[in-house]
Each structure stands twice: as C-alpha cells, then as structure tokens.
BAFIDO-554815 format. One line per field, with one value per atom (N, C-alpha, C): atom name; x, y, z. Coordinates in steps of 0.02 Angstrom, whole numbers. Each point is the difference from the previous one (the first is absolute). Layout:
BEGIN
atomo (CA; ...)
xx (X; ...)
yy (Y; ...)
zz (Z; ...)
This chain:
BEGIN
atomo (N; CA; C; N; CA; C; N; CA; C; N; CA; C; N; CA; C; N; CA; C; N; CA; C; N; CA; C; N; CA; C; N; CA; C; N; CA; C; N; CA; C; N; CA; C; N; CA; C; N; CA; C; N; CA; C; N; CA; C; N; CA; C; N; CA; C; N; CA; C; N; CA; C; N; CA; C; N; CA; C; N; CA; C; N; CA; C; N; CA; C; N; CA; C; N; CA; C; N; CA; C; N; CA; C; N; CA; C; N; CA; C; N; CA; C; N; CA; C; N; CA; C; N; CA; C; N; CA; C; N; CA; C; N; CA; C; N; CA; C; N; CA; C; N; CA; C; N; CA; C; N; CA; C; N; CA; C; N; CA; C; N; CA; C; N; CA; C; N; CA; C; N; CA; C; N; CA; C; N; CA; C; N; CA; C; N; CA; C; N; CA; C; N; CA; C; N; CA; C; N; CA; C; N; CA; C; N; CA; C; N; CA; C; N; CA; C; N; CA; C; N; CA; C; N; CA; C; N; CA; C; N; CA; C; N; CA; C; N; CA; C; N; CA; C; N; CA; C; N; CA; C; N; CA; C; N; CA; C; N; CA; C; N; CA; C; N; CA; C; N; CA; C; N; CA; C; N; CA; C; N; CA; C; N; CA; C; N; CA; C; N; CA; C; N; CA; C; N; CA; C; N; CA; C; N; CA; C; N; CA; C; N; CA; C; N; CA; C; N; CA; C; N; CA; C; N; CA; C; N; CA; C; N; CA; C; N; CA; C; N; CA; C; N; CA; C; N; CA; C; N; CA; C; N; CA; C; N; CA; C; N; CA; C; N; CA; C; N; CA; C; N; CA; C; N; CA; C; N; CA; C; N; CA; C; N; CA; C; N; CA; C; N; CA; C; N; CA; C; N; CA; C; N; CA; C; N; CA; C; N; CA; C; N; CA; C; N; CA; C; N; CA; C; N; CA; C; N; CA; C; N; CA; C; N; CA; C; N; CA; C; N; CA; C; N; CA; C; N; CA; C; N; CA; C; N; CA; C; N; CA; C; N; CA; C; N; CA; C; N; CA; C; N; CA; C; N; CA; C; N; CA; C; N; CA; C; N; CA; C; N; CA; C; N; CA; C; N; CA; C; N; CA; C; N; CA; C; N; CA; C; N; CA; C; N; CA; C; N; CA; C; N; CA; C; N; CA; C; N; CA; C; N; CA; C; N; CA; C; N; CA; C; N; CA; C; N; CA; C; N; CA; C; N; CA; C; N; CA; C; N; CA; C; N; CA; C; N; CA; C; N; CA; C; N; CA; C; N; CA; C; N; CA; C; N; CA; C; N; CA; C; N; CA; C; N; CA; C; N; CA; C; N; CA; C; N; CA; C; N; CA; C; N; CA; C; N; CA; C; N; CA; C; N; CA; C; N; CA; C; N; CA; C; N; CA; C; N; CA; C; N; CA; C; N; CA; C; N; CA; C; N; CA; C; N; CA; C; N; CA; C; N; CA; C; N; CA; C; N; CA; C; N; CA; C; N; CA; C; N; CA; C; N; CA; C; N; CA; C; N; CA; C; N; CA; C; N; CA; C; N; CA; C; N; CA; C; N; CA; C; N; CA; C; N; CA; C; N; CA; C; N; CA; C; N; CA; C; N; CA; C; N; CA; C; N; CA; C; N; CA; C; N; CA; C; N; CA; C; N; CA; C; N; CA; C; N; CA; C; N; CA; C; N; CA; C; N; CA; C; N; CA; C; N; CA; C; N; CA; C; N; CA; C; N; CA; C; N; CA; C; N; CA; C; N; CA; C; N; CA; C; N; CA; C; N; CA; C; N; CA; C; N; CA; C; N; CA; C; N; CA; C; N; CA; C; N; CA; C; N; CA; C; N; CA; C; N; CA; C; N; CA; C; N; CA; C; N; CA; C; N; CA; C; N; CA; C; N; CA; C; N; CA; C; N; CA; C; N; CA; C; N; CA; C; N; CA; C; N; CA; C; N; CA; C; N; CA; C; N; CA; C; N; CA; C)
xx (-464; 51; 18; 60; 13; -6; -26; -26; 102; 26; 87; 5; 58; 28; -42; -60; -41; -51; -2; -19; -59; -23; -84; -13; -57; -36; -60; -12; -69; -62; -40; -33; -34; -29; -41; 39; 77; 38; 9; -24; 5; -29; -49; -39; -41; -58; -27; 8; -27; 34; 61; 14; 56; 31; 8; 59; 27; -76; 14; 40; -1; 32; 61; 17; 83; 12; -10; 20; 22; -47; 2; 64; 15; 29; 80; -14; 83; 31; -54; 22; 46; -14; 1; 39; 50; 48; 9; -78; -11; 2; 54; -19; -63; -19; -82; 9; -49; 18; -91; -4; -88; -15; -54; -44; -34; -24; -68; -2; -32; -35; 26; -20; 46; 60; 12; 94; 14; -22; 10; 4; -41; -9; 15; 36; 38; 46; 33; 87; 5; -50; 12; -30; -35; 12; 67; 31; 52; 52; 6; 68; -24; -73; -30; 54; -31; 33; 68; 49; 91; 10; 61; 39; -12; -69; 4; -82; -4; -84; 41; -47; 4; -90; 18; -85; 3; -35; 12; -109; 10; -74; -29; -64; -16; -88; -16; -91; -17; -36; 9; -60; -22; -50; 27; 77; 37; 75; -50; 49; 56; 38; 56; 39; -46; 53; -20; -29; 6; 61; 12; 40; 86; 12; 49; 16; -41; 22; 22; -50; 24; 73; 17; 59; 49; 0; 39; 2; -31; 32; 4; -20; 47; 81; 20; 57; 50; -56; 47; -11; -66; 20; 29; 5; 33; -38; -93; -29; -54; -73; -44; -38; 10; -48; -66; -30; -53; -27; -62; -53; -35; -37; -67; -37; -64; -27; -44; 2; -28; -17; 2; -39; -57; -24; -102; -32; -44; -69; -55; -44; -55; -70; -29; -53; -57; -52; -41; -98; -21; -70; -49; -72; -34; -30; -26; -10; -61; -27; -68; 34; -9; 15; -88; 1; -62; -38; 30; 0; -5; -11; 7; 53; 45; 49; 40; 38; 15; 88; -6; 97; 44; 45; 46; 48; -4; 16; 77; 29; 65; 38; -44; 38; 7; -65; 12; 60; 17; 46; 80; 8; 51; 3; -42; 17; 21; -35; 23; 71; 12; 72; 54; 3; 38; -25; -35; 6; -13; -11; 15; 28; 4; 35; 74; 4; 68; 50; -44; 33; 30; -59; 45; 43; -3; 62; 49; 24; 70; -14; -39; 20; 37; -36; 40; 70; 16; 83; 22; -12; 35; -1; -49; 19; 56; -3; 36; 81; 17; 58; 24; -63; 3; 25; -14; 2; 65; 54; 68; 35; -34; 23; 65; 30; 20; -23; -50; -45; 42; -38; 31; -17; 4; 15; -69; -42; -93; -5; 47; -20; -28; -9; -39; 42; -36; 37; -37; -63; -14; -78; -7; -64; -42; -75; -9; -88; -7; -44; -45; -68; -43; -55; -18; -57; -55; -51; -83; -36; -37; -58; -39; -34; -51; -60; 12; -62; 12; 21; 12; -61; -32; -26; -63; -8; -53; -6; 3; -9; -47; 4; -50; -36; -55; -36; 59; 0; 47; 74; 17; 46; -1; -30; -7; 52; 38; 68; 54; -17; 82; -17; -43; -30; 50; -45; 13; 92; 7; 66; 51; -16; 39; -27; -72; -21; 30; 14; 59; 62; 22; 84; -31; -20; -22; -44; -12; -18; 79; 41; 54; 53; 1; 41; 23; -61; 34; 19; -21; 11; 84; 13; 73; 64; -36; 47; -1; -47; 19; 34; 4; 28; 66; 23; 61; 38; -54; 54; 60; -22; 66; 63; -20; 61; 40; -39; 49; -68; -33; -18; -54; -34; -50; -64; -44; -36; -63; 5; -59; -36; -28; -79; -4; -13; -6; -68; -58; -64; 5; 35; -49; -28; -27; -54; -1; -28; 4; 61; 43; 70; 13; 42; 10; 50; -20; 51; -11; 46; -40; -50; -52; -57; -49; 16; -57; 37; 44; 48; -52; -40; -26; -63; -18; -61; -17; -40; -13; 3; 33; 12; -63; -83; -35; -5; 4; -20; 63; 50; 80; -39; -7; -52; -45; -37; -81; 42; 62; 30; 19; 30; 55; -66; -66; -34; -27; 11; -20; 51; 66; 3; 26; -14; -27; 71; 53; 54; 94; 39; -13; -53; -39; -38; 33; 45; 23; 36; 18; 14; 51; 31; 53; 51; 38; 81; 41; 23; 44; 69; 15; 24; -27; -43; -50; -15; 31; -1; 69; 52; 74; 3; -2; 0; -22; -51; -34; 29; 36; 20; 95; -5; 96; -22; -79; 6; -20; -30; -19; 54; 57; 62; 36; -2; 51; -57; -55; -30; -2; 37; 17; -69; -59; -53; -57; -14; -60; 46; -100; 29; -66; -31; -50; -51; -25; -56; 11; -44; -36; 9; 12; 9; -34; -43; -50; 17; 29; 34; -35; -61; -58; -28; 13; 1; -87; -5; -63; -64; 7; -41; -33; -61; -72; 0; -16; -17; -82; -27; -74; -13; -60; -23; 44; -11; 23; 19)
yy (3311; -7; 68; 9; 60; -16; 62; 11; 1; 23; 39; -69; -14; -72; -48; 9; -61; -21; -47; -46; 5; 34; -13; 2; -36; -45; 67; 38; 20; -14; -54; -23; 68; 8; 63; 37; -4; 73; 35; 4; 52; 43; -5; 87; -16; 47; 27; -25; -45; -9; -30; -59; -29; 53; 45; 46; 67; -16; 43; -22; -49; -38; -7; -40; 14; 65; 55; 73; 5; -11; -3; -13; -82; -75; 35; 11; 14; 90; 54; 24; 6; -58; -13; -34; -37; -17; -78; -38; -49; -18; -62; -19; -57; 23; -12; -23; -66; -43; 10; 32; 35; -70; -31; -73; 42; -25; 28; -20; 2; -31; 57; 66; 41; 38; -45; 16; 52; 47; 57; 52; 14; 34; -11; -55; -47; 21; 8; 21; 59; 27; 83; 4; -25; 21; -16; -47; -26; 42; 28; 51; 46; 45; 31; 15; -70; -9; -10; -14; -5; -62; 10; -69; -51; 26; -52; -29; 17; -44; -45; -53; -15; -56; 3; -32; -84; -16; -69; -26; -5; -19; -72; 10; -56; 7; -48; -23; -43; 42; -40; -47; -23; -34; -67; -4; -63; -12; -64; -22; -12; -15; -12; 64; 50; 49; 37; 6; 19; -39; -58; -57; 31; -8; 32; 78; 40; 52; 29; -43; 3; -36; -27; -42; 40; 16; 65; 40; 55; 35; -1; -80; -27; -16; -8; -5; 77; 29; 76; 50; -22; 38; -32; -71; -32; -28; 26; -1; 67; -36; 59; 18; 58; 18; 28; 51; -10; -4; -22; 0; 69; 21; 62; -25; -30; -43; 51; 36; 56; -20; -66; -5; -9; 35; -42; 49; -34; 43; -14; 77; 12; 4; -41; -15; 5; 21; 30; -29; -26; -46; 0; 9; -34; -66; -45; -44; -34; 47; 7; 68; 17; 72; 18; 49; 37; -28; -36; -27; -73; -9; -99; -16; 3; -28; -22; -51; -31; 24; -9; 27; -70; 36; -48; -36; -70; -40; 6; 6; -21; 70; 64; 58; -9; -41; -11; -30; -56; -48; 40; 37; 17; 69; 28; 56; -30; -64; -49; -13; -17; -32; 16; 88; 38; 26; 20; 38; -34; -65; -32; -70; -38; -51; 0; 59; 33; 36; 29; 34; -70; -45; -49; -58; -11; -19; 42; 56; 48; 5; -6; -9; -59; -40; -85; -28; 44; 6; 27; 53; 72; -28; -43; 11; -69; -11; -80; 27; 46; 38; 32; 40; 7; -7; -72; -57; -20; 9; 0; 46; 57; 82; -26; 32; 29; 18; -13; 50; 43; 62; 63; -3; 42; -17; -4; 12; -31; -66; -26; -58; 10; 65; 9; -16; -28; -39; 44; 28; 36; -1; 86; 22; -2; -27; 8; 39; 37; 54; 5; -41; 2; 70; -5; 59; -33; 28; -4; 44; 13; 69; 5; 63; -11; -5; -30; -39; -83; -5; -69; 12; 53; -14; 64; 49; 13; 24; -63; -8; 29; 36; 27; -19; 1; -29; -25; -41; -44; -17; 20; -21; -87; -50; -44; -18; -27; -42; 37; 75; 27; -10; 21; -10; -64; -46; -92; 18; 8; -10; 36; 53; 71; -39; -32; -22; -72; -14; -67; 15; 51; 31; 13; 19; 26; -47; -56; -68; -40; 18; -48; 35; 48; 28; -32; 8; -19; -70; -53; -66; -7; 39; -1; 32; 47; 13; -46; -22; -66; -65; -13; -37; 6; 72; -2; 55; -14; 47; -46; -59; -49; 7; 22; 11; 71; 29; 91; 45; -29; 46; 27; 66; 38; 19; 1; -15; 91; 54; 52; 1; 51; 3; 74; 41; 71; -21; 14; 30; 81; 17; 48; 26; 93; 13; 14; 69; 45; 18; -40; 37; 23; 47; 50; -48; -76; -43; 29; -24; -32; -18; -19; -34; 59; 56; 50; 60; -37; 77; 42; -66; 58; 14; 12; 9; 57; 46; 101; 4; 50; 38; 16; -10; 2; -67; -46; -52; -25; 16; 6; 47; 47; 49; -22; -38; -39; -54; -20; -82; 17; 43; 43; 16; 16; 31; -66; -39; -67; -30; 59; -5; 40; -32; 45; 53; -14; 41; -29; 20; 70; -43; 72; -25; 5; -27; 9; -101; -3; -56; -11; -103; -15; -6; -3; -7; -50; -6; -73; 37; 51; 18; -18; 9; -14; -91; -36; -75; -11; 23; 15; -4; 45; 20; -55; -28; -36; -75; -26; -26; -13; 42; 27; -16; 36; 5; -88; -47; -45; -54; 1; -19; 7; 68; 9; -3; -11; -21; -90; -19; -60; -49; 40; -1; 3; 22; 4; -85; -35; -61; -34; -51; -21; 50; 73; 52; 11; 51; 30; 89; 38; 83; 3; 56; 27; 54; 17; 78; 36; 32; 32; 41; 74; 40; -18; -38; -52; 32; -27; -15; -58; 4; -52; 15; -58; 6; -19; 46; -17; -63; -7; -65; 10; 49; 33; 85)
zz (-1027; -52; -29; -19; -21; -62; -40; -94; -42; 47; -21; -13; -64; -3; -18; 0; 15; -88; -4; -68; -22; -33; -1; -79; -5; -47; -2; -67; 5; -50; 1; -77; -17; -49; -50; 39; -20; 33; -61; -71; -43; -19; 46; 14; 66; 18; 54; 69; 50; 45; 5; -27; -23; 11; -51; -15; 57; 23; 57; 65; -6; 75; -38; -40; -27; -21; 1; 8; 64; 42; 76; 33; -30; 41; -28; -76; -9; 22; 16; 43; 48; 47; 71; -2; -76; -2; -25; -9; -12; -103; 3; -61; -26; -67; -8; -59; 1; -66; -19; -50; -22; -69; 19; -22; -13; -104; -21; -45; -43; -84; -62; 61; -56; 0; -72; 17; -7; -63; -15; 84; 10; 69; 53; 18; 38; -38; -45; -1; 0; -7; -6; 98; 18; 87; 26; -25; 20; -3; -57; -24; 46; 16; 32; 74; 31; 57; 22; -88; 30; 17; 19; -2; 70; 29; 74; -40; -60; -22; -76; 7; -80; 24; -78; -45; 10; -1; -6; -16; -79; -24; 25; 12; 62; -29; 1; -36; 97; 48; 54; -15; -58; -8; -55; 3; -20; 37; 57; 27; 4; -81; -21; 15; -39; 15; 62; 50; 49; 49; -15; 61; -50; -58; -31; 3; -1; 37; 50; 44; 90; 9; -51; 2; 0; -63; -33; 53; 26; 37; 70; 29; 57; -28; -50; -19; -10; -25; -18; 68; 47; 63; 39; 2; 50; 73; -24; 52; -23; 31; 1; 52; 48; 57; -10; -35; -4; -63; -11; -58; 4; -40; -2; -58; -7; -43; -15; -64; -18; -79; -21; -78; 19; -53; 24; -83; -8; -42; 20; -32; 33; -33; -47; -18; 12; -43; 43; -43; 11; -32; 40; -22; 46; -20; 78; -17; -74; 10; -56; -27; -69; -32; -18; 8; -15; -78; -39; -48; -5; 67; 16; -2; -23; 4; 51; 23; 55; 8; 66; -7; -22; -20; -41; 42; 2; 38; 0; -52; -17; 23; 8; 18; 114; -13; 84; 15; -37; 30; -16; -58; -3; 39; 12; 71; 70; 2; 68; -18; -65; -12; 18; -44; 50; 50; 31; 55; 58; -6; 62; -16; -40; -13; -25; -41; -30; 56; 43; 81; 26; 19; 45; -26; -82; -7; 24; -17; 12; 73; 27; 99; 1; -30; 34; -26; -64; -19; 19; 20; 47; 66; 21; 67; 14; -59; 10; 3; -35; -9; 65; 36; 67; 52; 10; 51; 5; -44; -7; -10; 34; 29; 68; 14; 72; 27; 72; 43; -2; 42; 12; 103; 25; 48; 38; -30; 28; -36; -1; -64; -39; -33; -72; -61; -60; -33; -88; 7; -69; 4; -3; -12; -58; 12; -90; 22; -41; 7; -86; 29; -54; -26; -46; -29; 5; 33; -1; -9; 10; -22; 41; 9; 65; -65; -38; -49; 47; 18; 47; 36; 27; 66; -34; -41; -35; -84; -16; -59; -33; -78; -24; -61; -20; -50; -70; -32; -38; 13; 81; 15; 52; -49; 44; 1; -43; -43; 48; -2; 22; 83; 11; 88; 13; -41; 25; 16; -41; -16; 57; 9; 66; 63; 5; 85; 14; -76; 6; 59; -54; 42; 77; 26; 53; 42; 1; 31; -1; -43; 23; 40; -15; 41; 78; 35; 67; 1; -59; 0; -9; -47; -41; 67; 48; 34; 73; 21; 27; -21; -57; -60; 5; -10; -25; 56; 79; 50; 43; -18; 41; -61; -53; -21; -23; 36; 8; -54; -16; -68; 45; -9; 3; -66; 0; -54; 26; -51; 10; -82; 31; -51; -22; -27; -13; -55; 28; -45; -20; -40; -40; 0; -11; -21; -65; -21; -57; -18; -37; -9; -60; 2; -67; -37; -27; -46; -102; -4; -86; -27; 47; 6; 4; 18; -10; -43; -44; -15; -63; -28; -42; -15; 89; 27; -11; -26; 13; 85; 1; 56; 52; -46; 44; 22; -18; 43; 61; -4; 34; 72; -31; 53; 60; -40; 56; 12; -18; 33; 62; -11; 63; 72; -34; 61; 41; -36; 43; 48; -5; 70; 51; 76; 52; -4; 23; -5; 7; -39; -57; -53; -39; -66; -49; -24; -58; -12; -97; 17; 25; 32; 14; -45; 14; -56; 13; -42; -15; 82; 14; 37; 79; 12; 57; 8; -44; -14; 14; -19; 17; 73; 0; 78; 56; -24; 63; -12; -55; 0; 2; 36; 30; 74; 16; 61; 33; -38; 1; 7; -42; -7; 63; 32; 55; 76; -2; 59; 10; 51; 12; 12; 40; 22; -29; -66; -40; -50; 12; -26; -11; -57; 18; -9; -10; -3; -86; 12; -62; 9; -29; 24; -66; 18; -48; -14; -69; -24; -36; 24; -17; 16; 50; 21; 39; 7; 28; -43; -54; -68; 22; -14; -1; -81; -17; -73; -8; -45; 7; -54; -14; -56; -73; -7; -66; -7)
C-alpha cells in the first residue's frame, strides 16, 4: 500500500511513538487522524503536523466513544487504510512489595483494559471500516500495525500487568491476520525496545546512558523516528503480515 494519499488512524498519536509515525505517515503525504485522551497535546501535535492531521479525542477504553469516533472519521475521510495502535500505559508493581503488600488488582485490569482490550476494540471498528475499502490491486484493502514491547517476551521484575498485557498483543497477532486476510486487511506487530519516549524524559542522563548499553548495536536509545520509519516500511511491504519485528537494536532485557 502506498503511505501518499492514504488514511490512517494513529491511537496515543499525541506524543512518542504515536507521534512519531504520524510525523512519518504525513510526511510521505498521508492524512492522519491522531486518537488520545489528551487533548491539549493532541491539538497542539495536530497544528504541529498542518493541514493533512487533525485530533480527534478518543478514551480507547469506552466503547461508545471508540465506535463514534471511528465513525466520524470514516465519514470525514471517506474511508480508513491503515491503523498504528500506539495508546498503551506502563505500570510498574511487584507482585508482593517488599512491605507485603500485594499488587493492586484494579491497576492490573485497567493496564489490560487499555493495552489490550482498548487496542482490540479500535481493531474491530477499524477494521470493520476496512472491509468496505476498494482493494488495491493485491486485493489489499487496509493495514493495521499494533505496539508491543519486547517486555512481551522478557519481562522485568513488577512488570507483570504490562508483560500480560504486550504478550496479549503478540499472541493475537497472527490470529487477527488470518481473521481478517480474506478480507484485504494485513495485521503487524512492532515490539519495542528502549526508546527515547516521554516515558523516560525525565530520567538523569545517567541512567539514559546504561539503557542505551543494553544494546548490542547502535547503543544509543530508539526514537519515535526509528518507529516511523518501520512503520512506512511495514505499510508499503505487501508481504510482512501476521509477524512480530523486534525494534531493539537486539536488547535482552535482564531481571531488573
């Protein structure tokens, strides 16, 4: 599929990866409708990005307004080709605290909520929108390209909740693109490593330092740019479908 012309949906597109792939997408010529909770930063990425982005506030953890939004701008694009499902939070407990204390049940379920129950609502409206694409001439009908973590596959001490939640995305994956390949759609995965988001912005510089050496090469961290990118290239390869690409300069993460 070509990115030029083409419709895309990006959830947590008002900052770090999100924002990085709609930097990317409208580049390349694509208009980008950026889903998030926060509006403030969501209209200011929006103006950011010009007249091929606008905001559109979205809680992907209420159905109502997830199925009404997807509405909305199947109406104002006329049609949406791809998704980039980039909301998520990242919580962090152990199961026992050094103090006895037990992890908090209610923070588990709402890290599941969104980050994997809140994702696959907005797949199954998006892709429903999809499915009443125009193939293109592979019969592709609309790419949708999820966020996981390589905490999916080595999780570290109080990351049970977010683990559960990322090895979610990444067990369905290949289900969703057998699912939804009789009808044009392609379904990828991008895990994550160490990336230079919001999420470590106001980390000291030494610890940014020892993140970076964890991995093999380049050592330094990833960027919302380096998430861009692989997801342009993901978009316009007809053939990557169903996998997982690990964007981690092949980072092992230790226990802690």
């Amino acid at each position: 599929m070509h990115v030029k012309d083409s419709r895309v949906v990006v959830t947590g597109g008002a900052s770090g990866l999100g924002l990085g792939a709609a930097r990317r997408l409208t580049a390349a010529g694509a208009m980008v409708a950026l889903l998030d909770v926060n509006e403030q930063r969501g209209e200011e990425a929006a103006a950011e990005l010009g007249q091929s982005a606008r905001f559109t506030s979205c809680d992907v953890t209420d159905p109502e307004n997830v199925a009404v939004s997807v509405e909305g701008l199947k109406e104002e694009f006329g049609g949406i080709d791809v998704l980039v499902n980039a909301a998520g939070v990242a919580p962090a407990q152990r199961v026992v605290s050094r103090g006895g204390d037990l992890f908090d049940l209610e923070l588990f379920k709402s890290t599941i909520a969104v980050n994997l129950v809140g994702m696959f609502d907005v797949i199954r409206n998006v892709a429903g929108v999809m499915a009443t694409n125009e193939p293109g001439p592979d019969g592709e009908r609309g790419v949708i390209v999820n966020v996981a973590s390589i905490a999916a596959f080595e999780g570290q001490v109080g990351q049970a909740a977010y683990s559960a939640s990322k090895g979610g995305i990444v067990g369905m994956t290949l289900p969703l693109a057998r699912d939804l390949g009789g009808l044009g759609i392609r379904v990828m995965t991008i895990a994550p490593g160490i990336m230079d988001t919001p999420l470590l912005s106001g980390a000291p510089q030494e610890l940014k330092d020892s993140l970076a050496k964890l991995h093999v090469f380049p050592q330094r961290l990833g960027t919302p740019e380096d998430f861009g990118h692989l997801v342009q290239a993901i978009v316009e390869n007809p053939m990557l479908n169903g996998d997982v690409i690990r964007l981690d300069a092949a980072a092992r993460m230790p226990p802690k």
